[in-house]
C-alpha positions in Angstrom: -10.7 -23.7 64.4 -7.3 -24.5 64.3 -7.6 -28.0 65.5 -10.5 -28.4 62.8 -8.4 -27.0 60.2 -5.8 -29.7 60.9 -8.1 -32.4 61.1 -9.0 -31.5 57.3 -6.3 -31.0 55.6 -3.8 -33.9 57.0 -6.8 -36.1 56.4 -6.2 -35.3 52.5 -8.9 -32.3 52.3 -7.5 -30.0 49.8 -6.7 -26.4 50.7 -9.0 -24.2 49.1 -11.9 -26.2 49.5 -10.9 -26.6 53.4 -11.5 -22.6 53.8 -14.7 -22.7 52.4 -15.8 -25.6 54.6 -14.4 -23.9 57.7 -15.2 -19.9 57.4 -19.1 -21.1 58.2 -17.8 -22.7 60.8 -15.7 -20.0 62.3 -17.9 -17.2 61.8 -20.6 -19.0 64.0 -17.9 -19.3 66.8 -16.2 -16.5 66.6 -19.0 -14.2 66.8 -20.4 -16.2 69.7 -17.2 -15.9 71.7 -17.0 -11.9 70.6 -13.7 -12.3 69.1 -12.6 -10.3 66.1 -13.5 -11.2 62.6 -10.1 -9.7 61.5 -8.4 -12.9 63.7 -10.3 -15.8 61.9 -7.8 -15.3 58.7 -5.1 -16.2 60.7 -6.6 -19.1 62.7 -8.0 -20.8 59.7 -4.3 -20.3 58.2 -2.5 -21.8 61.4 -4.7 -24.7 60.6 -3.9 -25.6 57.0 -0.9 -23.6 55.7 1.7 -24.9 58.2 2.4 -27.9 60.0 0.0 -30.0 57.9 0.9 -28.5 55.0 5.1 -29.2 55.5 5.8 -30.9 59.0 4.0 -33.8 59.7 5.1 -36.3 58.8 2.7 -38.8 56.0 1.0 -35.6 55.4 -0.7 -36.2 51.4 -0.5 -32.5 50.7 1.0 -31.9 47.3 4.5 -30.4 48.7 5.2 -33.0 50.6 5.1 -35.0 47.4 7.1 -33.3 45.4 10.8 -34.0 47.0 9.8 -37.8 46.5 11.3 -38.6 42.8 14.2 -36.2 43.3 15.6 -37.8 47.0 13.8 -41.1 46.5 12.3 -40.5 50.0 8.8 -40.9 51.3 5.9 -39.0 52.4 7.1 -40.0 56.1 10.8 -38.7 55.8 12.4 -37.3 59.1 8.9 -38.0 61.2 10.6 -37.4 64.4 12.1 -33.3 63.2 8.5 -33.3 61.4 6.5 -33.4 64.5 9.1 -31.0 66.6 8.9 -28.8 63.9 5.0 -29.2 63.9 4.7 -28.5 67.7 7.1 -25.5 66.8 4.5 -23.7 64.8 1.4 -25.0 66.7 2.5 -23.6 70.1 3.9 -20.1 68.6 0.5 -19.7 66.5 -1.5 -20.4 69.2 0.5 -18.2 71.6 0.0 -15.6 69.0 -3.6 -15.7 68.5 -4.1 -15.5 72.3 -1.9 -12.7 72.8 -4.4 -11.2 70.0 -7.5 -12.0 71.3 -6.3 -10.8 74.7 -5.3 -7.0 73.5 -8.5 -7.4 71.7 -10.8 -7.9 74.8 -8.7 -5.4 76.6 -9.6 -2.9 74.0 -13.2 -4.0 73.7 -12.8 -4.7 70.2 -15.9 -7.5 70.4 -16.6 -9.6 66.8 -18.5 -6.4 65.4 -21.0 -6.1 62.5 -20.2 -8.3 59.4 -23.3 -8.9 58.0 -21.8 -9.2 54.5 -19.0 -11.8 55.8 -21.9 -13.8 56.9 -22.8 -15.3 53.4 -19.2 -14.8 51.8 -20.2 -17.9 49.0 -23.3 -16.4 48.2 -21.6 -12.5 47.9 -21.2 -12.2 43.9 -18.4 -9.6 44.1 -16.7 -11.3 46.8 -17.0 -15.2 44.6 -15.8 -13.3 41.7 -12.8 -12.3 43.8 -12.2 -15.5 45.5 -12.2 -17.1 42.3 -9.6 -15.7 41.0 -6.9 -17.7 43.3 -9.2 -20.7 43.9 -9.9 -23.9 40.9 -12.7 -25.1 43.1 -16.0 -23.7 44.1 -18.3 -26.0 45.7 -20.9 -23.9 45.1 -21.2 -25.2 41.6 -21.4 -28.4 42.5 -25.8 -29.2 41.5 -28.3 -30.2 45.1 -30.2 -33.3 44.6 -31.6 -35.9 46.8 -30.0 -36.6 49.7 -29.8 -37.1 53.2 -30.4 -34.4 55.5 -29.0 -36.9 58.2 -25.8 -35.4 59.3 -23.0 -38.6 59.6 -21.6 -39.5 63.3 -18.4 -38.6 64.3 -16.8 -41.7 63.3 -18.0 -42.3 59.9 -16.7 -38.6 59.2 -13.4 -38.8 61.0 -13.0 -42.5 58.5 -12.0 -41.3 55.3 -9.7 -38.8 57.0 -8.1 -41.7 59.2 -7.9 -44.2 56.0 -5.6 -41.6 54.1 -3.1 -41.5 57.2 -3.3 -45.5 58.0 -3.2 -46.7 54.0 -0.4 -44.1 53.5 2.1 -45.8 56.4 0.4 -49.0 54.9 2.0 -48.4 51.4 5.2 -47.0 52.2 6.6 -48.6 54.9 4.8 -52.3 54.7 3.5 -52.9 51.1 5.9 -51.0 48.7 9.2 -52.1 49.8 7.5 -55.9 49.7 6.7 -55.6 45.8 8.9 -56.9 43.1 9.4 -54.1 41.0 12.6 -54.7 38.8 10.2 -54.3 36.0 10.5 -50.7 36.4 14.1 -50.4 35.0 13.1 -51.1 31.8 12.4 -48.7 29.7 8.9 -49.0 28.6 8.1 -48.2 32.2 10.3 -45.1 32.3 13.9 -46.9 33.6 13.1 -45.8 36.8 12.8 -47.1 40.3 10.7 -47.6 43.4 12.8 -44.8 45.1 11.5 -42.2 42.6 7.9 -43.5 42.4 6.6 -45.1 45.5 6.2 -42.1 47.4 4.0 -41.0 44.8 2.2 -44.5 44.3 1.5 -44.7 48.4 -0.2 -40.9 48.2 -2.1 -41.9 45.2 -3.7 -45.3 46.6 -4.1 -43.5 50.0 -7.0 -41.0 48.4 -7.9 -43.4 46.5 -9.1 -45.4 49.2 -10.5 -42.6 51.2 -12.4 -41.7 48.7 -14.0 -44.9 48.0 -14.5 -45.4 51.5 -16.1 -41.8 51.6 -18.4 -42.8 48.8 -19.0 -46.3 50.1 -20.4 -44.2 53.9 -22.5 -41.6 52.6 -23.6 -42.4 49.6 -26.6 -41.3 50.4 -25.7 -38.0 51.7 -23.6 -36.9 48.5 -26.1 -34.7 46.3 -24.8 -35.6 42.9 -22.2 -38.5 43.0 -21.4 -37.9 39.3 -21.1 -34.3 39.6 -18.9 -34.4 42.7 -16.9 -36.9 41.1 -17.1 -34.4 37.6 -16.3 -31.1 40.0 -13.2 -33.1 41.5 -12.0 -34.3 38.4 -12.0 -30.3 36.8 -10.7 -29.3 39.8 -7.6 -31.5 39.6 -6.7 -30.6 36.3 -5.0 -26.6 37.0 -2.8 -27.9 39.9 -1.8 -30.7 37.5 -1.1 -28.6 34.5 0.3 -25.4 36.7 3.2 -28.3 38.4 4.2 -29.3 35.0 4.3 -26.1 34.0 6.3 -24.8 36.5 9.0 -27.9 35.6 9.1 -26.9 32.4 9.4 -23.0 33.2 12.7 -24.5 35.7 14.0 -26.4 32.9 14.1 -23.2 30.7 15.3 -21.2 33.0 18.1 -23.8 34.2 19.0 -23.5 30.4 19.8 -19.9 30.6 23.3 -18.8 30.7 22.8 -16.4 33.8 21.4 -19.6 35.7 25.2 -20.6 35.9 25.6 -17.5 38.0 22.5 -17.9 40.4 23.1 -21.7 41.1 27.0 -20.8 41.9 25.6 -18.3 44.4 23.1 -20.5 46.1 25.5 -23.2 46.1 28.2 -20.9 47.9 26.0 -19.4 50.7 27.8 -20.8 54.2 25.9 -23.1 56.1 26.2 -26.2 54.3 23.8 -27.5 52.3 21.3 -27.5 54.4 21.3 -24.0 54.6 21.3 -23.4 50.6 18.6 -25.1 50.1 16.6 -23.3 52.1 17.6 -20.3 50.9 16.9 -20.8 47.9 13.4 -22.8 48.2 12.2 -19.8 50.3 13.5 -17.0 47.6 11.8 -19.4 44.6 8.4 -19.6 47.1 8.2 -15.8 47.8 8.9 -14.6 44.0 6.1 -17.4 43.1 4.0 -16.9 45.5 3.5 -20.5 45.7 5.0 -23.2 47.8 5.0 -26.1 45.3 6.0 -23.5 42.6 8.9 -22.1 44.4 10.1 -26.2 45.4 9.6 -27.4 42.1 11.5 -24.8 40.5 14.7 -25.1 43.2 14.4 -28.8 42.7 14.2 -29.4 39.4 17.0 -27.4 38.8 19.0 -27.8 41.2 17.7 -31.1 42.8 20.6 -34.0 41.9 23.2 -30.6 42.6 21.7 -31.1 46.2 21.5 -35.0 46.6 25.4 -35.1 45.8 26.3 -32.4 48.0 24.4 -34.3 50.7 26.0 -37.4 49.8 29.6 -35.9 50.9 28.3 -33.8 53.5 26.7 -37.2 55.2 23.1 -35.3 55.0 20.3 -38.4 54.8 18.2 -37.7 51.5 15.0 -38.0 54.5 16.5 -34.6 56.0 16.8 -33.1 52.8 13.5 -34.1 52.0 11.9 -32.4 55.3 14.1 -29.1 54.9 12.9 -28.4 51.1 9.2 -28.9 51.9 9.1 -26.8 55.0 11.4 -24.4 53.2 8.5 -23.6 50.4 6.1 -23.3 53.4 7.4 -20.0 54.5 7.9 -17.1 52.2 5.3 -18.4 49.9 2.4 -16.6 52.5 3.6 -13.9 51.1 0.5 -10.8 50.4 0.3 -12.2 46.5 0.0 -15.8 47.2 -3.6 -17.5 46.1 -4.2 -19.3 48.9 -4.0 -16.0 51.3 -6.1 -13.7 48.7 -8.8 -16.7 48.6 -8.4 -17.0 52.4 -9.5 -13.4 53.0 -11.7 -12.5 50.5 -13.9 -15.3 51.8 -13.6 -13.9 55.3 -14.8 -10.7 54.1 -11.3 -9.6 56.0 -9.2 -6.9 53.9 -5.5 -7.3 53.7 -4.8 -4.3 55.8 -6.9 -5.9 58.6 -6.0 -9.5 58.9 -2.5 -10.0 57.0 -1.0 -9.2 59.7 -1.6 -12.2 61.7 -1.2 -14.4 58.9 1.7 -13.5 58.7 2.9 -14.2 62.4 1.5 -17.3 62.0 2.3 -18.8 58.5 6.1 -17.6 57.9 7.6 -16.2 61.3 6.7 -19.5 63.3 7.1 -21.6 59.8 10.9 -19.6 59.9 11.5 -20.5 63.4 10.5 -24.0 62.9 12.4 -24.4 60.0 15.9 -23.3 61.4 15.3 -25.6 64.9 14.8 -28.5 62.2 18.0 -27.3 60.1 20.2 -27.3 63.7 18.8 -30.5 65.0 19.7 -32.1 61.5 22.7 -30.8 61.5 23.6 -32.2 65.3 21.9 -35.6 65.0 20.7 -35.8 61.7 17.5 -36.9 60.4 15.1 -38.8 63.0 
């Protein structure tokens, strides 16, 4: 489940519609292997909250992006401390899970009766609750004809390959091979390729899986126009909750007291490094959200951390790595939306299966986050 969740997510699969594709999946296994419903939670969350979410390196999710227009970095910055940090959290979460599952079939625990976690989509109360943290329901999307020919393996994997290969693609061989001095004028936003292609190189990435996607099964999709419609509404609250949270940073960068804050972030020892991730990982956990907490430290307090970098001799690449892994910590906190969604769909309460989220989402996310902060600071960013 964990490797499946992986699979998912760095192929561009976005998070809340990855649990409800996967809890199925994991029920059906986990009760035929008799382990513990209250362990799938965490498993699932190994899976898609952690190293796919912040460490590897090309990874499309959303908090990998943001860092790209403030550092002028791309979504591959520091691949070598990204996959260290990745095999960080993958071996502790899966040394964790085991230790679980072991006490568990020590004590006889078995996968018990759940017969209410077996249709958690189709449970009204437990949608209702779900939908409160999730934009996206697949559920609604309407059945028509289609194939009920599952794909092969390889026109499956394909879409999720095409993300990864078009992203290098675009950043490291197209991009920088593109005249783009247009974009200092200022009908095009006086800006530069620094501050957009990371963007640009997500964007044309999906873009291509999806047509690729669309162009494979076309014939298996059940409404093209109201997947397409689903997608589209389902874009639009991450969209409008990002810019809200800049504007909610620029307001509160305005403030008077801010002065005080920023002064103390900026004087906790340890280098810059060090701040940063303080202060990502205080903005994730008030949040609750990992791209909430980052844009808010970055917008703020973003060009503050590219100068201090600049005399410290810290790459822009290792700041890049540091601020995204830094919001993928304390923002698993009990409140945040992906965890509520996560276990409501389980059928898991908090008191049963937090637990081991949270062994698995912040305390190996923290441990891989200060290995990447000591080998930065040693040999900088690789």
């Amino acid at each position: 489940m964990v490797l499946a969740g992986a699979i998912v997510t760095y192929g561009g699969v976005s998070l809340f519609v990855a649990i409800f594709v996967l809890v199925p999946m994991a029920q059906g296994l986990f009760r035929t292997a008799d382990i513990p419903l209250r362990i799938m939670p965490a498993a699932i969350a190994l899976g898609t909250m952690t190293f796919t979410m912040s460490a590897l390196p090309g990874t499309p999710a959303l908090q990998n992006s943001i860092p790209m227009p403030f550092f002028g970095t791309t979504p591959f910055a520091a691949p070598g401390l990204g996959i260290i940090a990745a095999g960080i959290m993958l071996s502790f979460g899966l040394w964790w899970l085991g230790r679980v599952e072991k006490a568990a079939r020590r004590a006889s625990e078995g996968y018990g009766k759940h017969d209410q976690a077996e249709t958690p989509i189709d449970n009204g109360k437990l949608r209702e609750r779900a939908s409160i943290a999730s934009e996206f329901d697949p559920a609604e999307i309407p059945h028509g004809r289609h194939s009920e020919t599952p794909p092969d393996v390889v026109v499956a994997l394909l879409p999720l390959a095409v993300v990864i290969l078009v992203n290098l693609a675009m950043s490291v061989v197209v991009l920088p091979r593109l005249d783009t001095s247009f974009l200092a004028e200022e009908r095009w936003g006086a800006t530069s390729l620094a501050a957009v292609g990371g963007v640009w190189a997500v964007v044309v990435a999906l873009l291509t899986a999806i047509l690729t996607l669309v162009a494979l099964n076309y014939r298996r999709l059940p409404s093209l126009k109201a997947s397409v419609d689903a997608g589209a509404n389902a874009s639009v609250l991450p969209a409008f909750s990002v810019a809200s949270l800049v504007g909610f940073g620029a307001v509160i960068a305005a403030l008077p007291a801010f002065t005080r804050v920023s002064d103390w972030v900026l004087s906790i020892e340890g280098g810059p490094l060090v701040s940063l991730a303080v202060a990502t990982n205080i903005l994730a956990a008030l949040t609750g959200s990992a791209s909430g907490g980052m844009t808010i430290a970055l917008d703020t307090l973003g060009e503050t951390y590219l100068r201090l970098a600049a005399e410290h001799g810290i790459e822009p690449a290792l700041l890049h790595r540091v601020a995204v892994m830094s919001a993928g910590t304390l923002d698993s906190l009990p409140h945040n939306g992906a965890v509520v969604t996560l276990l409501a769909v389980c059928g898991v309460s908090h008191r049963e299966g937090y637990f081991n989220v949270f062994m698995v989402a912040i305390v190996g996310a923290l441990i891989a986050l200060a290995a990447v902060i000591m080998l930065g600071s040693a040999f900088g960013s690789f």
